[in-house]
Biopython code that builds the backbone (N, CA, C, O; Angstrom):
import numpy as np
from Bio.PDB.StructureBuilder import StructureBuilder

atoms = [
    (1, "UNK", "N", (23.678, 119.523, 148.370)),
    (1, "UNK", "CA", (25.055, 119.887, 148.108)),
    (1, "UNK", "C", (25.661, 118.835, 147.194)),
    (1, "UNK", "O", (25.869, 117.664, 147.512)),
    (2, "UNK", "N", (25.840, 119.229, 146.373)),
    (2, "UNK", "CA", (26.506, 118.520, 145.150)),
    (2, "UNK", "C", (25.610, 116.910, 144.485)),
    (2, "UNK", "O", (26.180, 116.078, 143.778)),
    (3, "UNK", "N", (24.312, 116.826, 144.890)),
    (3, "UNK", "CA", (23.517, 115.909, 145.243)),
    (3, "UNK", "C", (24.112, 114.880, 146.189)),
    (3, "UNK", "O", (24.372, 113.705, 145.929)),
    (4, "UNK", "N", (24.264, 115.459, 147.206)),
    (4, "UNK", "CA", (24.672, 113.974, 148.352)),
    (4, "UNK", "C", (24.030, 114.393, 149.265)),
    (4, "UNK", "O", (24.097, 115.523, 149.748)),
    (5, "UNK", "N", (23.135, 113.243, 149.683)),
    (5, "UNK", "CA", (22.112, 113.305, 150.811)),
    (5, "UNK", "C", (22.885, 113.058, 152.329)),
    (5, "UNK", "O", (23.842, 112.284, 152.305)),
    (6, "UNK", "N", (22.610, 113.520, 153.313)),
    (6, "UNK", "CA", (22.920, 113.272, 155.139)),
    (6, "UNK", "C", (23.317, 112.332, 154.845)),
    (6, "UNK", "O", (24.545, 112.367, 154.770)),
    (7, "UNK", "N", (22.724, 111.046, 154.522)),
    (7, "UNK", "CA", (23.904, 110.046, 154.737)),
    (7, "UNK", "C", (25.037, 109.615, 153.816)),
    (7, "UNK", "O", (25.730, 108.671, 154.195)),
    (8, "UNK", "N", (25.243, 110.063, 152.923)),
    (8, "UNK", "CA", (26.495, 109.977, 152.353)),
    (8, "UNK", "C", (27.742, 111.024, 153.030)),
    (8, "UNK", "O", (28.936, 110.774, 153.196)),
    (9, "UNK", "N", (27.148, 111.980, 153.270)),
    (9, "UNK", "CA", (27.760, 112.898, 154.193)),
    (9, "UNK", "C", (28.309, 112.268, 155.054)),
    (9, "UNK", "O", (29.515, 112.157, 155.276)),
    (10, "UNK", "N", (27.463, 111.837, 155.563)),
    (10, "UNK", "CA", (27.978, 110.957, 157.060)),
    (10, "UNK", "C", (29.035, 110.049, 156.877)),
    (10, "UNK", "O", (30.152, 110.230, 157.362)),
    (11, "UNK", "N", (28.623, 108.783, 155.985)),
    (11, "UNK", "CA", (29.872, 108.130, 155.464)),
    (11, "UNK", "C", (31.008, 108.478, 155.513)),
    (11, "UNK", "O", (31.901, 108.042, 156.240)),
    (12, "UNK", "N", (31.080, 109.928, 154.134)),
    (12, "UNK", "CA", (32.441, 110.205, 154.092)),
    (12, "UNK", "C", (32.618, 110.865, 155.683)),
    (12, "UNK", "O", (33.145, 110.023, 156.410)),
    (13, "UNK", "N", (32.486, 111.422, 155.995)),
    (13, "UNK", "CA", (32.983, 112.058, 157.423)),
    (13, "UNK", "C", (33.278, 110.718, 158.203)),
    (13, "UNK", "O", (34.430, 110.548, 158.603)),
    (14, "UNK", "N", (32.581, 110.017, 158.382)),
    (14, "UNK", "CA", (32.904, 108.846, 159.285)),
    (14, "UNK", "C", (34.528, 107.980, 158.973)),
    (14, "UNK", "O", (35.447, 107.579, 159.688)),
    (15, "UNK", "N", (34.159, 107.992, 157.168)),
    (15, "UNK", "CA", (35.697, 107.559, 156.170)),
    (15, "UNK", "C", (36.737, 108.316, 156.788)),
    (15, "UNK", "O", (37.678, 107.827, 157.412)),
    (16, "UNK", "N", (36.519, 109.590, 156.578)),
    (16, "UNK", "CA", (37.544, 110.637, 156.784)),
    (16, "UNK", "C", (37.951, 110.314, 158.557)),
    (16, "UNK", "O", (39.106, 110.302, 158.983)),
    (17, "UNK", "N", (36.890, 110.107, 159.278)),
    (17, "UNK", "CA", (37.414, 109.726, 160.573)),
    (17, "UNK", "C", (38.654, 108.366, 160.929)),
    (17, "UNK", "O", (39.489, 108.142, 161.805)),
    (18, "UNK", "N", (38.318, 107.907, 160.070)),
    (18, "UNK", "CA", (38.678, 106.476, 160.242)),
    (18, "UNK", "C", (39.682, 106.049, 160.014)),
    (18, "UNK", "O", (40.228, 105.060, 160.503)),
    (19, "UNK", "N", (40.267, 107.216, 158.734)),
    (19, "UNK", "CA", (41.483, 107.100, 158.146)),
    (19, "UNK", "C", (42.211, 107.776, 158.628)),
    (19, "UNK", "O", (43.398, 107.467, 158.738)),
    (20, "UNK", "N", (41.538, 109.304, 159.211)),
    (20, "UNK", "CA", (42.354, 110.341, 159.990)),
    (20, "UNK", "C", (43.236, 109.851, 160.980)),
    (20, "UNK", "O", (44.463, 109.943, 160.986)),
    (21, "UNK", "N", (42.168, 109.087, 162.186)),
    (21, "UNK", "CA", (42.393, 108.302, 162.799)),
    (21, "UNK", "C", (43.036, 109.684, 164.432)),
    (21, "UNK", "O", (43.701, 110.637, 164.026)),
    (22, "UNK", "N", (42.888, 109.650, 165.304)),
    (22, "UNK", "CA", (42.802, 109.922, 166.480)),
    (22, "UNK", "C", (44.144, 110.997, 166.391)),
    (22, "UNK", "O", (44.067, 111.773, 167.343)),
    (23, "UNK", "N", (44.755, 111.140, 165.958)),
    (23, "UNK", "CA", (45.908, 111.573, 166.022)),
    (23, "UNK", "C", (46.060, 112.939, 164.777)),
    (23, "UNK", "O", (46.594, 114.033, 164.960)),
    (24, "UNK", "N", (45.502, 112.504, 163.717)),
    (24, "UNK", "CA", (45.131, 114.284, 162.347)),
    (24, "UNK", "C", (43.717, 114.275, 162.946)),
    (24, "UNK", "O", (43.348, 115.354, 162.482)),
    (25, "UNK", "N", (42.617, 113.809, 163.675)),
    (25, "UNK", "CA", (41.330, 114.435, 163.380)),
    (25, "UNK", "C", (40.966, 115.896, 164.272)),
    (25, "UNK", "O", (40.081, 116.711, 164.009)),
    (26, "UNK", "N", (41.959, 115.929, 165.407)),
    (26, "UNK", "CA", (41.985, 117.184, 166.099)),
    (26, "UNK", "C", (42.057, 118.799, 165.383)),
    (26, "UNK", "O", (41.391, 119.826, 165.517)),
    (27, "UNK", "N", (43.184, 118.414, 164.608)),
    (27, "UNK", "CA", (43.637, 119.141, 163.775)),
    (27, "UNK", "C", (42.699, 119.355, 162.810)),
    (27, "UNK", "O", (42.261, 120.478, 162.563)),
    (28, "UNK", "N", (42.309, 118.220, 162.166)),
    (28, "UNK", "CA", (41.178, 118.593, 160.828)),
    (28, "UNK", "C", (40.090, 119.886, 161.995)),
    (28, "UNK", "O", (40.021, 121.111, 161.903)),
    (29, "UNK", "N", (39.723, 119.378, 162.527)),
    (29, "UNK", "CA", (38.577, 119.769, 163.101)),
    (29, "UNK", "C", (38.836, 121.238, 163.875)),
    (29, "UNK", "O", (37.895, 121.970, 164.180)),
    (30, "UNK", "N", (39.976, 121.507, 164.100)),
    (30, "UNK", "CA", (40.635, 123.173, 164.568)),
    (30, "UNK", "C", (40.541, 123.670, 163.251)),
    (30, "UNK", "O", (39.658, 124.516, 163.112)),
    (31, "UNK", "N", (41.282, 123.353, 162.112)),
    (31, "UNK", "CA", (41.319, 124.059, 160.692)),
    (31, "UNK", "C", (40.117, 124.229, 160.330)),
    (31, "UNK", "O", (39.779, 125.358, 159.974)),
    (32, "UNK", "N", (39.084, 123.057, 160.329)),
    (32, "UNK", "CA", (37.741, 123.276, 159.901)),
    (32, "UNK", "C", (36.915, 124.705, 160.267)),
    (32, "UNK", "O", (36.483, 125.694, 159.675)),
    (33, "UNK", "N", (37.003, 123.986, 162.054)),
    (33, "UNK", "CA", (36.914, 125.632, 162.542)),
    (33, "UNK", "C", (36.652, 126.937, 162.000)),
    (33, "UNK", "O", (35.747, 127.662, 161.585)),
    (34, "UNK", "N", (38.464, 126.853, 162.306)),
    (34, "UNK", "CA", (39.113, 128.270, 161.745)),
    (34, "UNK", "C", (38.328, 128.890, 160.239)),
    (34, "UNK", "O", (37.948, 130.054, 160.117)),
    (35, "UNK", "N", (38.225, 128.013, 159.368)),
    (35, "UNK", "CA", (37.981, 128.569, 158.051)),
    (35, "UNK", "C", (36.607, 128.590, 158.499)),
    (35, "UNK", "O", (36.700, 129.616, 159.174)),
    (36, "UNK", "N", (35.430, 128.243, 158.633)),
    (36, "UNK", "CA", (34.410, 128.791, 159.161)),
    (36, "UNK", "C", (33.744, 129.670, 159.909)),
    (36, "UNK", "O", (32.613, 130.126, 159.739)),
    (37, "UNK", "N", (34.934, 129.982, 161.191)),
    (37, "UNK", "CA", (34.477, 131.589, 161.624)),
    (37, "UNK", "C", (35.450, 132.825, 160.431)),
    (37, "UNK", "O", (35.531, 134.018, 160.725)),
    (38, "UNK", "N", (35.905, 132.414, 159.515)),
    (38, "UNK", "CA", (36.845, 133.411, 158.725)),
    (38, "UNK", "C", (35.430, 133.591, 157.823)),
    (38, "UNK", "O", (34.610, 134.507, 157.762)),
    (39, "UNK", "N", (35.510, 132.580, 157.303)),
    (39, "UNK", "CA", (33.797, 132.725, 156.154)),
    (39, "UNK", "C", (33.015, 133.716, 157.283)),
    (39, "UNK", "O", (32.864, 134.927, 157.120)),
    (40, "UNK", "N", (32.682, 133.170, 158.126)),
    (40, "UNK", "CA", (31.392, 134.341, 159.160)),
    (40, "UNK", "C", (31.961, 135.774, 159.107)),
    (40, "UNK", "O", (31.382, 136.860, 159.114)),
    (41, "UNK", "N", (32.860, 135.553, 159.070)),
    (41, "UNK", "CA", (33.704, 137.200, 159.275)),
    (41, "UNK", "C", (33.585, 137.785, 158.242)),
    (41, "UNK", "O", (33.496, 139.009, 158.332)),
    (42, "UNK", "N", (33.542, 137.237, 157.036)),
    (42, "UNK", "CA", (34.109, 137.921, 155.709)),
    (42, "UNK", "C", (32.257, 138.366, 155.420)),
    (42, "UNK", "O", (31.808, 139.434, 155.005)),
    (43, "UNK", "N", (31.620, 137.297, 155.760)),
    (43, "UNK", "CA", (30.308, 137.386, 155.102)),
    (43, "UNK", "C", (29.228, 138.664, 155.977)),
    (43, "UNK", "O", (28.197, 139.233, 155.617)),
    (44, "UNK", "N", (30.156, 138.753, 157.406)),
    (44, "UNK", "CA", (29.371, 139.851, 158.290)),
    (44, "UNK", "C", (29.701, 141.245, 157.394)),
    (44, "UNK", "O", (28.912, 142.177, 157.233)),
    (45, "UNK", "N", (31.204, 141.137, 156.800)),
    (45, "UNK", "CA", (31.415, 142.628, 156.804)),
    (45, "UNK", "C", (31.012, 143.090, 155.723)),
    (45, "UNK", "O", (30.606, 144.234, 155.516)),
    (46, "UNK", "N", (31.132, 141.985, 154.782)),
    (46, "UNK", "CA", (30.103, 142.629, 153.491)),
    (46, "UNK", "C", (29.143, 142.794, 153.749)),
    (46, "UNK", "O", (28.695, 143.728, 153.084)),
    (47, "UNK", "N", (28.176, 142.237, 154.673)),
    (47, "UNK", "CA", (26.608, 142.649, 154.842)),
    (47, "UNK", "C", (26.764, 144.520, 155.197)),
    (47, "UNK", "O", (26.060, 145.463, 154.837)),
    (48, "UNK", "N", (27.822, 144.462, 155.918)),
    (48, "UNK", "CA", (28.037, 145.776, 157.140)),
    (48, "UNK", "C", (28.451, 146.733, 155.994)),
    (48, "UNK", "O", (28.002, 147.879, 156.028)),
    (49, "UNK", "N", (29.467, 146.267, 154.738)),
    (49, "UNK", "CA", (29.628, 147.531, 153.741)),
    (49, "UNK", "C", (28.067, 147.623, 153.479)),
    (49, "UNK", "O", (27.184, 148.306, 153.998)),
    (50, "UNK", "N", (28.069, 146.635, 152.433)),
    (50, "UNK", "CA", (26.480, 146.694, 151.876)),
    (50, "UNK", "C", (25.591, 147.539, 152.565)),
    (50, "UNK", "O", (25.297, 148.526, 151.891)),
    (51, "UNK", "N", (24.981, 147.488, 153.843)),
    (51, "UNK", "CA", (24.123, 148.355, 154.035)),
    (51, "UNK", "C", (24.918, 149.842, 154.274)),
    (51, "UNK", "O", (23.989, 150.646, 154.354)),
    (52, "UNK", "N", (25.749, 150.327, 154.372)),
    (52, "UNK", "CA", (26.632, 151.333, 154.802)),
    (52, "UNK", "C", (26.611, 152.200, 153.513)),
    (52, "UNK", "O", (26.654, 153.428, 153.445)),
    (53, "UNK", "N", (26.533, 151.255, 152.466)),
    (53, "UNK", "CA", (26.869, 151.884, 150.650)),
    (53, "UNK", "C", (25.469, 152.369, 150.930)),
    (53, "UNK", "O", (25.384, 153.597, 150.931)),
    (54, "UNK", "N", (24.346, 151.714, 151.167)),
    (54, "UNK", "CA", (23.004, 151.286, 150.400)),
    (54, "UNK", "C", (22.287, 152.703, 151.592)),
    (54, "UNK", "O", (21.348, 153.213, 150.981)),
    (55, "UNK", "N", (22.417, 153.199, 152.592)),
    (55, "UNK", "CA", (22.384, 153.870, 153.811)),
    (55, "UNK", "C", (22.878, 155.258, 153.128)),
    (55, "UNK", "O", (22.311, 156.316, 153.400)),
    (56, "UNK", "N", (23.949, 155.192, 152.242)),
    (56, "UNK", "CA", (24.441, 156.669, 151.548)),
    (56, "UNK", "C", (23.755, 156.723, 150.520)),
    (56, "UNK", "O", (23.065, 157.731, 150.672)),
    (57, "UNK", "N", (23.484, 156.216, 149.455)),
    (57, "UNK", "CA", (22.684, 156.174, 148.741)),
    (57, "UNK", "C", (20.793, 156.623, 148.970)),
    (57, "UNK", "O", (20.091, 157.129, 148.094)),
    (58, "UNK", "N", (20.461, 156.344, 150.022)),
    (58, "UNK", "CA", (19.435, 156.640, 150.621)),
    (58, "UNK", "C", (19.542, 158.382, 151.179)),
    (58, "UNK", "O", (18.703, 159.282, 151.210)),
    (59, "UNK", "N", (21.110, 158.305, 151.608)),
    (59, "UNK", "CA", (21.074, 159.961, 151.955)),
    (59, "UNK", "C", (21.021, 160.864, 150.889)),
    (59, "UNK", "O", (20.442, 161.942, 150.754)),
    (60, "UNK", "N", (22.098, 159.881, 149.803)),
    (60, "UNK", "CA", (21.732, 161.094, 148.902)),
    (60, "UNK", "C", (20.347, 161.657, 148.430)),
    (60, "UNK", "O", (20.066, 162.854, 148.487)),
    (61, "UNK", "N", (19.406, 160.562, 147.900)),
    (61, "UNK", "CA", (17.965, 160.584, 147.513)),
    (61, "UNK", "C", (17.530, 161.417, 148.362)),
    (61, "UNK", "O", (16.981, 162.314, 147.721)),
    (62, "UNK", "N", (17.448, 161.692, 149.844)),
    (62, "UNK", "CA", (16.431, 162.216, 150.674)),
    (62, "UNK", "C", (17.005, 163.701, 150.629)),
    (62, "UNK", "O", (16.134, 164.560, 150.766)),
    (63, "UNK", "N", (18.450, 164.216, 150.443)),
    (63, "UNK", "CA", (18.947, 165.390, 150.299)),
    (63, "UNK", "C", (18.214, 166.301, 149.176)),
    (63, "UNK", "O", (17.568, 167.322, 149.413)),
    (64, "UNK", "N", (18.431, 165.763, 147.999)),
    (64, "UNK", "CA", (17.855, 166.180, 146.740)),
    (64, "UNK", "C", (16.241, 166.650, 147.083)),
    (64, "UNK", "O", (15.549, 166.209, 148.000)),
    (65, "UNK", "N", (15.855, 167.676, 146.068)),
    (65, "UNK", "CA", (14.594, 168.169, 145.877)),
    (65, "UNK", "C", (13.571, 167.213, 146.060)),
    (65, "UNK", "O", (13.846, 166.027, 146.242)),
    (66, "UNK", "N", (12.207, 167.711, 146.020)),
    (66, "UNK", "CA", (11.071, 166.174, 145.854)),
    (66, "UNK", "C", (11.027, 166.093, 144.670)),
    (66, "UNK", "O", (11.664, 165.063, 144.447)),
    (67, "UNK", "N", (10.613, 166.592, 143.481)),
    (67, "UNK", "CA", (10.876, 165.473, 142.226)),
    (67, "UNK", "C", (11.700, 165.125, 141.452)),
    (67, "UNK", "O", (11.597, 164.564, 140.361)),
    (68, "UNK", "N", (13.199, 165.721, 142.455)),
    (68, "UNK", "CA", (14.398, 165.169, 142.176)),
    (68, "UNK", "C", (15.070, 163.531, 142.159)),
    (68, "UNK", "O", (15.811, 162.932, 141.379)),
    (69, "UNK", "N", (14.487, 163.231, 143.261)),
    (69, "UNK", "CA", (14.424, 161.478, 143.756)),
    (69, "UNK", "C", (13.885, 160.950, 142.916)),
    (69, "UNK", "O", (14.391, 159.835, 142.792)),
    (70, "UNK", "N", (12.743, 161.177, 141.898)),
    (70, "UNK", "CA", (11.985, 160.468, 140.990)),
    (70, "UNK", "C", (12.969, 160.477, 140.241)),
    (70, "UNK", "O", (13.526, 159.393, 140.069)),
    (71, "UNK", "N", (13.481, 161.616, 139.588)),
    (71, "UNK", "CA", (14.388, 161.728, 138.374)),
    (71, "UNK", "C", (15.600, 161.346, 138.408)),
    (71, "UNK", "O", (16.186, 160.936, 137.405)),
    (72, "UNK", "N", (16.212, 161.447, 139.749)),
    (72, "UNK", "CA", (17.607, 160.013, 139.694)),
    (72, "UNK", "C", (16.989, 159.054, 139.343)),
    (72, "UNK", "O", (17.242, 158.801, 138.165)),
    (73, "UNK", "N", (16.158, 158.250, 139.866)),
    (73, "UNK", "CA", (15.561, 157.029, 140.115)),
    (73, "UNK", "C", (15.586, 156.651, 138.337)),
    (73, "UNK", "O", (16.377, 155.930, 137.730)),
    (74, "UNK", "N", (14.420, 157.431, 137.824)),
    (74, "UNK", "CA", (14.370, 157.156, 136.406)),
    (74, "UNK", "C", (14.660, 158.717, 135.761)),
    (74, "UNK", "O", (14.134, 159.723, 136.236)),
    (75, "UNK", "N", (15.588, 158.732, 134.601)),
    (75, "UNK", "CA", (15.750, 159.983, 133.751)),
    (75, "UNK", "C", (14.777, 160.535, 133.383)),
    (75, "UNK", "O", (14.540, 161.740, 133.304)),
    (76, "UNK", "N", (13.817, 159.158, 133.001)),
    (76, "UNK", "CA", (13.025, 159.222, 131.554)),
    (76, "UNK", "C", (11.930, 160.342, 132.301)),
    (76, "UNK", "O", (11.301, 161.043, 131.510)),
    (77, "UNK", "N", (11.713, 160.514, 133.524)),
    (77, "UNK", "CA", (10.883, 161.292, 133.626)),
    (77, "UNK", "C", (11.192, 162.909, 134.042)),
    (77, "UNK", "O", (10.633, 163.753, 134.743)),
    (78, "UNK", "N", (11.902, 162.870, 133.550)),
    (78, "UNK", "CA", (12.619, 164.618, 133.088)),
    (78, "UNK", "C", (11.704, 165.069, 132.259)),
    (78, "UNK", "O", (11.236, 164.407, 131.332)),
    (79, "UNK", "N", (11.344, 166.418, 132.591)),
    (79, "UNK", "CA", (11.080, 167.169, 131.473)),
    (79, "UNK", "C", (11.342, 167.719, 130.379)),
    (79, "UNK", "O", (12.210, 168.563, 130.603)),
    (80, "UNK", "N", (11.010, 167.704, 129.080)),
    (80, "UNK", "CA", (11.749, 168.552, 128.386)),
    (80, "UNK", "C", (11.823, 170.198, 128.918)),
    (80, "UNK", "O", (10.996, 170.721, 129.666)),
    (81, "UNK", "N", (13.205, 170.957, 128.248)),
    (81, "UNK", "CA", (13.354, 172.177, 128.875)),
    (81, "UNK", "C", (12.090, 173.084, 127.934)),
    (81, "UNK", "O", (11.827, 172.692, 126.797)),
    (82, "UNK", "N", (11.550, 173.991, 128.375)),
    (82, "UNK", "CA", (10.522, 174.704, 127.896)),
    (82, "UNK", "C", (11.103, 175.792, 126.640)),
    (82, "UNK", "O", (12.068, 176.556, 126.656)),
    (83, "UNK", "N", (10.185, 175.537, 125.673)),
    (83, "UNK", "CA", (11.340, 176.233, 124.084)),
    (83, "UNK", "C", (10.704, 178.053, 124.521)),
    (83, "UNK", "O", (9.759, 178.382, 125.238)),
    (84, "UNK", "N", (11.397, 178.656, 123.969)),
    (84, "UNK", "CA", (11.078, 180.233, 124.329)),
    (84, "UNK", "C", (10.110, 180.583, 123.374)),
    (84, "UNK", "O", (9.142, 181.192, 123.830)),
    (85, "UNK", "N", (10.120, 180.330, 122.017)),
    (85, "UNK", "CA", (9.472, 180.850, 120.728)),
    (85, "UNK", "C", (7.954, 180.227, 121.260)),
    (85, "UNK", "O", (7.037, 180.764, 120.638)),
    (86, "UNK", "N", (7.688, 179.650, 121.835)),
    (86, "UNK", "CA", (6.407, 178.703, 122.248)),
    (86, "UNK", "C", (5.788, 179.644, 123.296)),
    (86, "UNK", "O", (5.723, 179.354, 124.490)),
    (87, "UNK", "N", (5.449, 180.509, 122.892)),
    (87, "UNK", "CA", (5.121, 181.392, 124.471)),
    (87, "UNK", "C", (3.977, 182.003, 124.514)),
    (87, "UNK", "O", (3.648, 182.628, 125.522)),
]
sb = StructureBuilder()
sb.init_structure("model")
sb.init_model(0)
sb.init_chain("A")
sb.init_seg("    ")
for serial, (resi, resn, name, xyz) in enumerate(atoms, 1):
    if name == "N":
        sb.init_residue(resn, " ", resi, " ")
    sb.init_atom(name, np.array(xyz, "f"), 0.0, 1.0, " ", f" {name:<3s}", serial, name[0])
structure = sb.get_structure()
């Protein structure tokens, strides 16, 4: 993280303790908290859209014909339409 190894980490946290001092470190450490189960929250529910999008998308494919799924997938393997004069 930002190249700082465990113990520089530590340092500053220990700094930050020291200066906080007994009286803001409660507080740091509730806010810290807080914004960390908010990140968990935010990061669950996008997983939860994400597969929910990715789950319809799958329905649509399996609805469609069988070499329909190929041909969403890729165009390129469409056929040309068959000419009439060619018969």
């Amino acid at each position: 993280m930002f190249g700082l190894g465990a113990w520089e980490i530590a340092m500053i946290i220990g700094a930050l303790a020291f200066v906080a001092g007994p009286t803001l470190l409660p507080r740091l450490g509730r806010y810290l908290g807080r914004s960390v189960k908010e990140l968990q929250e935010g990061a669950e529910t996008f997983q939860a859209n994400l597969r929910e999008e990715m789950d319809r998308e799958g329905d649509k494919k399996t609805q469609l014909s069988p070499g329909a799924a190929d041909e969403a997938a890729d165009p390129s393997l469409k056929l040309p339409p068959k000419d009439a004069s060619a018969g």
